[in-house]
C-alpha positions as CSV (number, residue, x, y, z in Angstrom):
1,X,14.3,21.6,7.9
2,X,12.1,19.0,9.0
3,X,13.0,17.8,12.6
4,X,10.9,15.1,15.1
5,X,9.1,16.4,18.1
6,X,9.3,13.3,20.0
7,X,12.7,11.2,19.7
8,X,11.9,9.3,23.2
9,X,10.5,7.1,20.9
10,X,14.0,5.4,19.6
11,X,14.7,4.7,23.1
12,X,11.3,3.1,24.0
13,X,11.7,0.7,20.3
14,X,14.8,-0.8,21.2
15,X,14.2,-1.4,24.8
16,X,11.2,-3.6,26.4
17,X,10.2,-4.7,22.6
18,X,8.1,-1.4,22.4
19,X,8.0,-1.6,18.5
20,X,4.7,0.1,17.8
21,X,4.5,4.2,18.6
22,X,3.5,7.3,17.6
23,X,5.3,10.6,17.1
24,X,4.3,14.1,16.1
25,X,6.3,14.8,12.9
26,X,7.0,18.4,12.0
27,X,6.8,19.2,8.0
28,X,8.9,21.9,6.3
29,X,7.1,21.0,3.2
30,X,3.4,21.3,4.8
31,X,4.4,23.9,7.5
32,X,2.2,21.7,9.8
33,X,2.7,18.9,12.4
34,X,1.1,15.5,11.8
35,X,0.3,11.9,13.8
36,X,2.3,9.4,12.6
37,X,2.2,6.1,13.8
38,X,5.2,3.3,13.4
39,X,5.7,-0.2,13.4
40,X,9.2,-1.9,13.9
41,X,9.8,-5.7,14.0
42,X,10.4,-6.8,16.8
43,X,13.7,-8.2,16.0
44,X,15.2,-5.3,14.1
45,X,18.7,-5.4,12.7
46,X,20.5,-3.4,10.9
47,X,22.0,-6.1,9.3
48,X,18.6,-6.7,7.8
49,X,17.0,-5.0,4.6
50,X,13.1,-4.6,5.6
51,X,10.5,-3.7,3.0
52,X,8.2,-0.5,3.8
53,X,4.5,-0.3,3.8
54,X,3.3,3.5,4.0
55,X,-0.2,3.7,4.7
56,X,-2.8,6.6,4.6
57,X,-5.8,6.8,6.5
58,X,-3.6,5.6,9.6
59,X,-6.7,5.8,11.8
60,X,-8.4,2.9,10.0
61,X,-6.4,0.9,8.4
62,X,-3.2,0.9,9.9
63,X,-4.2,-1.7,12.5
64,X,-5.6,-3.7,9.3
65,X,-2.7,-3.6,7.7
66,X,0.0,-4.1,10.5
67,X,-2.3,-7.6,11.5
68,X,-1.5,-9.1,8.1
69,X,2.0,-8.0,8.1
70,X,2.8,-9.7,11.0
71,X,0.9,-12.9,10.3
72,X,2.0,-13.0,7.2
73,X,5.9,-12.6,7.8
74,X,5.2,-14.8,10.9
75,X,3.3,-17.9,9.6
76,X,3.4,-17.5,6.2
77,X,7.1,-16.6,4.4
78,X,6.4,-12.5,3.8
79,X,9.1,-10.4,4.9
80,X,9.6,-8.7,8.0
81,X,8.3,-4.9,7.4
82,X,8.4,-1.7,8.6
83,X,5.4,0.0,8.7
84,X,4.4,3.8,8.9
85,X,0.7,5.3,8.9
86,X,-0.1,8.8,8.1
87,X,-3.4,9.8,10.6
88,X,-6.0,11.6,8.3
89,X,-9.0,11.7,10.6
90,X,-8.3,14.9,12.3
91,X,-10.5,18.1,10.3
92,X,-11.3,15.9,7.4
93,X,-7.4,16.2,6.4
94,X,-7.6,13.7,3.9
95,X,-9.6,15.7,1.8
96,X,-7.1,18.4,1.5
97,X,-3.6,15.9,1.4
98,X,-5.4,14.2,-1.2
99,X,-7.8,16.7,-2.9
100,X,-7.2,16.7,-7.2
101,X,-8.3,19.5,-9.4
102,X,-11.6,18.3,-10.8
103,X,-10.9,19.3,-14.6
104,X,-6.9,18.3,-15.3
105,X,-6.9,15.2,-12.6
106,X,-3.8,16.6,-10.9
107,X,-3.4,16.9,-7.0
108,X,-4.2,20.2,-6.0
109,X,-1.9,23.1,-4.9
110,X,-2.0,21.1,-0.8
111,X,-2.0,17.5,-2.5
112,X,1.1,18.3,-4.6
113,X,2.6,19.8,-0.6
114,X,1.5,16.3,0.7
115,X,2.8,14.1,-1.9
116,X,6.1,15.7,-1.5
117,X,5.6,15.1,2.0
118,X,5.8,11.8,2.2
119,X,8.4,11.2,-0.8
120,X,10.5,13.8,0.6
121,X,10.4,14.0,4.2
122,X,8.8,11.0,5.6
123,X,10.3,8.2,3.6
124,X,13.6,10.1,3.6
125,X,13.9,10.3,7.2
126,X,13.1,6.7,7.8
127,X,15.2,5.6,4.8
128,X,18.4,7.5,6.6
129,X,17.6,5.9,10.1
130,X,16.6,2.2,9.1
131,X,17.2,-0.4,7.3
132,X,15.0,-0.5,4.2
133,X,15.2,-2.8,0.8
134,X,14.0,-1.1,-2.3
135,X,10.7,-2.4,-2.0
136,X,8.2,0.1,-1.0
137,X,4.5,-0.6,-0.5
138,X,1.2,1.9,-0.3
139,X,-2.0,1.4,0.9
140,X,-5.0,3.8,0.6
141,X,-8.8,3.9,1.1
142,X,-11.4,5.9,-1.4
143,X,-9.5,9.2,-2.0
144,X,-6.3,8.1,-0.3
145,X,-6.3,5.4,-2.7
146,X,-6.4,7.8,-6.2
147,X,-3.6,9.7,-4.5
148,X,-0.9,6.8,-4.7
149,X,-1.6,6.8,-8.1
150,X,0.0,10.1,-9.0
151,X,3.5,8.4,-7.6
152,X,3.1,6.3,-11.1
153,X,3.2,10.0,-13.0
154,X,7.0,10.2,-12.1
155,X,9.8,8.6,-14.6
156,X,10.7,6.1,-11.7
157,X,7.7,5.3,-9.6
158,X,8.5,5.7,-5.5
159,X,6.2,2.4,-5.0
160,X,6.9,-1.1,-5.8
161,X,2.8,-2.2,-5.1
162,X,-0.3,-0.3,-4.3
163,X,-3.2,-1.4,-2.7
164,X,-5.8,0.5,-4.0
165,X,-9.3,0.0,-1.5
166,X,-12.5,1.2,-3.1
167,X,-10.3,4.1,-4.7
168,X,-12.6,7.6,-5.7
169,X,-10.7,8.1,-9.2
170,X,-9.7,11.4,-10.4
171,X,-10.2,12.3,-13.7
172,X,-8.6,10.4,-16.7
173,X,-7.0,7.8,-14.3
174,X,-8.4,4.8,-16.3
175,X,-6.4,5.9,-19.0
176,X,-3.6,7.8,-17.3
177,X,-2.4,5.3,-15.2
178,X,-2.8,2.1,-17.6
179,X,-0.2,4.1,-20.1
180,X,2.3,5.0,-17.2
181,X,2.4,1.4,-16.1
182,X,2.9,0.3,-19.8
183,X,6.2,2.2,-19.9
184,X,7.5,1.9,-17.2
185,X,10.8,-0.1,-16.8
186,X,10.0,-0.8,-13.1
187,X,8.0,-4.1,-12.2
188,X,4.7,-3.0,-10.4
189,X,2.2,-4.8,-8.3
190,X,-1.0,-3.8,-7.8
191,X,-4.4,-4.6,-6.1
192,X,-7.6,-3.4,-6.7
193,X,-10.4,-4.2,-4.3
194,X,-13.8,-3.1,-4.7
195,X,-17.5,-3.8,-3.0
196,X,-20.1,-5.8,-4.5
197,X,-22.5,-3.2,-3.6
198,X,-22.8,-0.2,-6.1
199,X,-21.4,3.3,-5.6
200,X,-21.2,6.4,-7.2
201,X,-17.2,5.3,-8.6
202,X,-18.2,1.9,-9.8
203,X,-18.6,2.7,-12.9
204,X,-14.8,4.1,-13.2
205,X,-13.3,1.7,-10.9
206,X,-15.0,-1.5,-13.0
207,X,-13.5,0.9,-16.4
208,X,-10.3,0.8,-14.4
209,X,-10.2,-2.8,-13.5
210,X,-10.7,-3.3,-17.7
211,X,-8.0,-1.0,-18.8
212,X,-5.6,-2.5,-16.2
213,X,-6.3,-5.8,-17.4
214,X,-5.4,-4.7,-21.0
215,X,-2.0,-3.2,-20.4
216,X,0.5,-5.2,-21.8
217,X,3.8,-5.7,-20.5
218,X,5.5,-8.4,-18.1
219,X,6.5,-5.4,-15.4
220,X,2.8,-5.4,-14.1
221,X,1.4,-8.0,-11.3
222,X,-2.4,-7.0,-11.4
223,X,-4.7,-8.2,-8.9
224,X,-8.6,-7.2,-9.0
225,X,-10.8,-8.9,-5.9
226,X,-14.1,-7.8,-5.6
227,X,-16.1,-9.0,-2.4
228,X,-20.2,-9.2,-3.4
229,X,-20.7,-9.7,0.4
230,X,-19.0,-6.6,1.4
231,X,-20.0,-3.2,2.1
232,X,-18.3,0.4,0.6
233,X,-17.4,0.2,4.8
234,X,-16.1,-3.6,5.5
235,X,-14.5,-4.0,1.9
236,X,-11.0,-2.8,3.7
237,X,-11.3,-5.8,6.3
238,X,-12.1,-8.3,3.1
239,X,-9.7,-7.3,0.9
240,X,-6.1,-6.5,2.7
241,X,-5.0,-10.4,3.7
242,X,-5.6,-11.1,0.2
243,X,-3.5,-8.6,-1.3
244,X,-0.7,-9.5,1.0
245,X,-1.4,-13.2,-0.1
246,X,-1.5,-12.0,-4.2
247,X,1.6,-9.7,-3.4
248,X,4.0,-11.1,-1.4
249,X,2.9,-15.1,-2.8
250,X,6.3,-16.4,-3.7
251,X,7.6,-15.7,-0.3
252,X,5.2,-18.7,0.4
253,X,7.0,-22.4,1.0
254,X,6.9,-24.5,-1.6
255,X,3.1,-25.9,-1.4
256,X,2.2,-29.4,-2.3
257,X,0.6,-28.6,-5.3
258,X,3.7,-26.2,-6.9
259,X,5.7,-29.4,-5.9
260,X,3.4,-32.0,-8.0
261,X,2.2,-29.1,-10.4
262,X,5.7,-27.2,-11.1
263,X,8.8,-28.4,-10.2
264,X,8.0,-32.6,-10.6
265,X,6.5,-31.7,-14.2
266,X,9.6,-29.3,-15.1
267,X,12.3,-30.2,-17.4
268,X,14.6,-28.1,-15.9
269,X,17.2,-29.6,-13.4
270,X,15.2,-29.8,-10.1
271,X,17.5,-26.7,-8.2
272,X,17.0,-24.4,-11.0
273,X,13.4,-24.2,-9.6
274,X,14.9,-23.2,-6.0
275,X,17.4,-20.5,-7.9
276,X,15.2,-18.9,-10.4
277,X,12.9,-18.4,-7.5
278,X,15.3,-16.8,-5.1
279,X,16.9,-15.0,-8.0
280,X,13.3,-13.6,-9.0
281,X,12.6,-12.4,-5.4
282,X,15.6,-10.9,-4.8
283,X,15.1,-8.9,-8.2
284,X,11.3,-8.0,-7.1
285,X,12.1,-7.1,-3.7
286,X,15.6,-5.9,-3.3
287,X,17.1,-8.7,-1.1
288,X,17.6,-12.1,-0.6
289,X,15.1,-14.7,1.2
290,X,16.9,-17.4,3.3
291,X,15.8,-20.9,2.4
292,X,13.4,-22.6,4.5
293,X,13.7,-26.2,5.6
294,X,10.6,-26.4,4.0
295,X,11.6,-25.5,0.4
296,X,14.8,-27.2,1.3
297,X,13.1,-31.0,1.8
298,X,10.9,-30.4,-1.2
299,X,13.8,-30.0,-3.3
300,X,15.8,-32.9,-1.9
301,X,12.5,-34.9,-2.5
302,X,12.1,-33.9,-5.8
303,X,15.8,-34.5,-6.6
304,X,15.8,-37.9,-5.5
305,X,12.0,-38.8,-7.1
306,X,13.3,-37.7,-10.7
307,X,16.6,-39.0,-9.7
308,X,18.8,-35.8,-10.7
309,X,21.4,-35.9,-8.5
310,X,23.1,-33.4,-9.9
311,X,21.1,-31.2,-8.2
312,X,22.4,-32.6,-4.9
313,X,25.4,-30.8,-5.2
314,X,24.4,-27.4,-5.3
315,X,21.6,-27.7,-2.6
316,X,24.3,-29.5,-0.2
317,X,26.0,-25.9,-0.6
318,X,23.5,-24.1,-0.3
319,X,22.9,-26.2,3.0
320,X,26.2,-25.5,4.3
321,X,25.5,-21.5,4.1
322,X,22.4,-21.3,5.7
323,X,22.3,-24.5,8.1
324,X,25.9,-24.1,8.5
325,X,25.9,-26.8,11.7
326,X,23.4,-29.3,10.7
327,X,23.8,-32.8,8.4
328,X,22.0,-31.3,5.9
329,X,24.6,-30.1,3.6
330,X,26.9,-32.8,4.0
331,X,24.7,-35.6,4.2
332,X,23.2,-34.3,0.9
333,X,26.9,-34.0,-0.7
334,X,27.5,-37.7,0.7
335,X,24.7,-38.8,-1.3
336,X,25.2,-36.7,-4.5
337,X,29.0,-38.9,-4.4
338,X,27.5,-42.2,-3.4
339,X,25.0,-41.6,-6.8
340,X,28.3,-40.4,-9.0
341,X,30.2,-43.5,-7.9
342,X,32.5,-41.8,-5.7
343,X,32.8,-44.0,-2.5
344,X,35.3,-43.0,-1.0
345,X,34.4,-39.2,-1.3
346,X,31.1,-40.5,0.1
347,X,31.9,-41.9,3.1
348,X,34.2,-39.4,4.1
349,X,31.2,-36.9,3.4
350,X,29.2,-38.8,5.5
351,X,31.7,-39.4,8.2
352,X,31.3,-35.3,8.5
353,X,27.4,-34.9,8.3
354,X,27.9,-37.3,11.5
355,X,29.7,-35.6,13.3
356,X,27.0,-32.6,13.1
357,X,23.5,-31.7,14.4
358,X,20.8,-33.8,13.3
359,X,17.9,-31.7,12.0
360,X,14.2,-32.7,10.5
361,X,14.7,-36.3,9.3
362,X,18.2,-36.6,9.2
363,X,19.4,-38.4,12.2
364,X,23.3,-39.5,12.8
365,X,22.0,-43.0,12.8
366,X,21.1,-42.7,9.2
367,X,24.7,-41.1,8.2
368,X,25.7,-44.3,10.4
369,X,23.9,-46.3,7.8
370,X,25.3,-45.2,5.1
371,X,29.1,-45.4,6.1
372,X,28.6,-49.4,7.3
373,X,26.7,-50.1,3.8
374,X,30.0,-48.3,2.0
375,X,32.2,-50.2,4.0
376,X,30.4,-53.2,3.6
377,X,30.1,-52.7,0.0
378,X,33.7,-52.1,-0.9
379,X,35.4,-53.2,1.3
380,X,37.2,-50.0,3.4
């Protein structure tokens, strides 16, 4: 069985927010020990679900790819992650995990050892001692990046998304891996990022790019950037922040422009936008986002601009789950009443967002406000 050399390490993640190690991992499957480096957030819970990004060519790119992680979940609405790097750099490694048989395109006798590797002993092992969502994420460089490929050759691929950097194609992949995707049931994302520069794979990666473009089916978010300025070298550093952007995009808050551009232009009522959102994430990804206050406002703002206040009522509960001791969701229940000609349920409503924590705009002189104009109004 496999087993972990070094389990000082679970004592030094949890303690002193020591989140980022590395531990020698002992293979059954490769009958070899190998570097592997992790990242935890810092504010782990097992109460959480927490995608996982598994990246190869740990020496280089794991840095690269932790950076964006944590910018991105921090600043800009991507999920908290959990990421794990396989180190390749040791012996040229990487060519044997990830060596294919030049004729039939398949991983060689040590590439098949490797692939069940990391499907069956390193994702398993962190799957049974974390909490992970469904979504699963890999990230490869050149001939790291043809081997996540072959995860698309099973009936139910082990990746969600693959960033695919500069990949050295085995044979038949442009072809291969377009018809997998095609039937495939499973919604896929993935990025291809190439050089501007020329290279003995262009050819097949540009024949690639084309093929991928031509599959047709609604389960595949493709994403090609290719970076003229960039070297076969510095195409890694161009290209990863933009996959997370392409990737992860709906995590984003709602931006000026979807406001204008989507939801003010939409017949729908204005909180289907917020649902079918959530809804759509949590079937991508495997779990529910909480709301921001950002996407929260933009709603309310839209509700009242089109003047469906219908959709006041729902977002006021929605409010009262996830900003359970703020105004919000009673202030925007008080309103939703005051628009239906309720008064009386109004100011009561209001008479509770006062008595709560003010939060953004909302201030208890406004909820004031609105109980003296009801009462002056009719009369209570």
């Amino acid at each position: 069985m496999q087993r972990i050399i070094t389990f000082c390490f679970l004592l030094l993640c949890f303690t002193n927010n020591a989140q980022l190690t590395k531990e020698i991992f002992e293979s059954f499957k490769l009958q070899e020990r190998r570097d592997v480096r992790y990242y935890f957030p810092e504010d782990y819970s097992a109460d959480k679900k927490y995608p996982l990004i598994v990246v190869l060519d740990a020496e280089y790119l794991f840095d690269q790819v932790l950076a964006n992680a944590k910018f991105y979940s921090d600043f800009h609405g991507m999920p908290e992650a959990i990421v794990v790097g396989v180190e390749q750099g040791k012996n040229s490694i990487r060519y044997d995990d990830c060596d294919f048989d030049p004729e039939s395109g398949l991983p060689s006798e040590k590439g098949k050892l490797f692939f069940e590797f990391l499907g069956m002993e390193l994702i398993p092992y962190l799957e049974s001692k974390y909490s992970l969502a469904s979504f699963k994420m890999f990230v490869g460089y050149e001939l790291t990046a043809n081997f996540g490929n072959f995860y698309l050759f099973k009936e139910n691929s082990l990746f969600n998304a693959f960033i695919a950097i500069s990949p050295t194609l085995a044979p038949e992949m442009e072809s291969r891996v377009p018809q997998r995707i095609a039937a495939m049931k499973k919604k896929i994302f993935y990025q291809l990022i190439v050089e501007g520069e020329n290279n003995p794979h262009t050819h097949s990666v540009l024949a690639f790019d084309q093929a991928l473009k031509a599959v047709k089916t609604e389960n595949l978010y493709y994403y090609f950037d290719q970076y003229p300025g960039a070297d076969h070298i510095s195409v890694a550093t161009y290209g990863i922040g933009k996959a997370f952007d392409n990737i992860f995009g709906m995590f984003k808050p709602i931006s000026p422009a979807e406001y204008k551009e989507q939801i003010l232009t939409s017949e729908d009522p204005v909180f289907k936008y917020l649902e079918t959102k959530h809804t759509t994430i949590e079937n991508l990804f495997g779990f529910r986002k909480a709301t921001s206050l950002n996407d929260i406002m933009a709603i309310y703002a839209a509700s009242r601009k089109k003047k469906d206040f219908e959709s006041l009522k729902p977002l006021s509960e929605l409010c009262k789950k996830e900003f359970p001791t703020t105004m919000l969701g009673f202030y925007f229940e008080g309103e939703y009443y005051e628009q239906l000609g309720e008064p009386k349920k109004a100011l009561r409503t209001f008479e509770k967002a006062f008595g709560m924590e003010e939060i953004d705009f909302l201030t208890k002189e406004m909820a004031l406000e609105k109980m003296d104009a009801l009462k002056a109004d009719f009369g209570f």
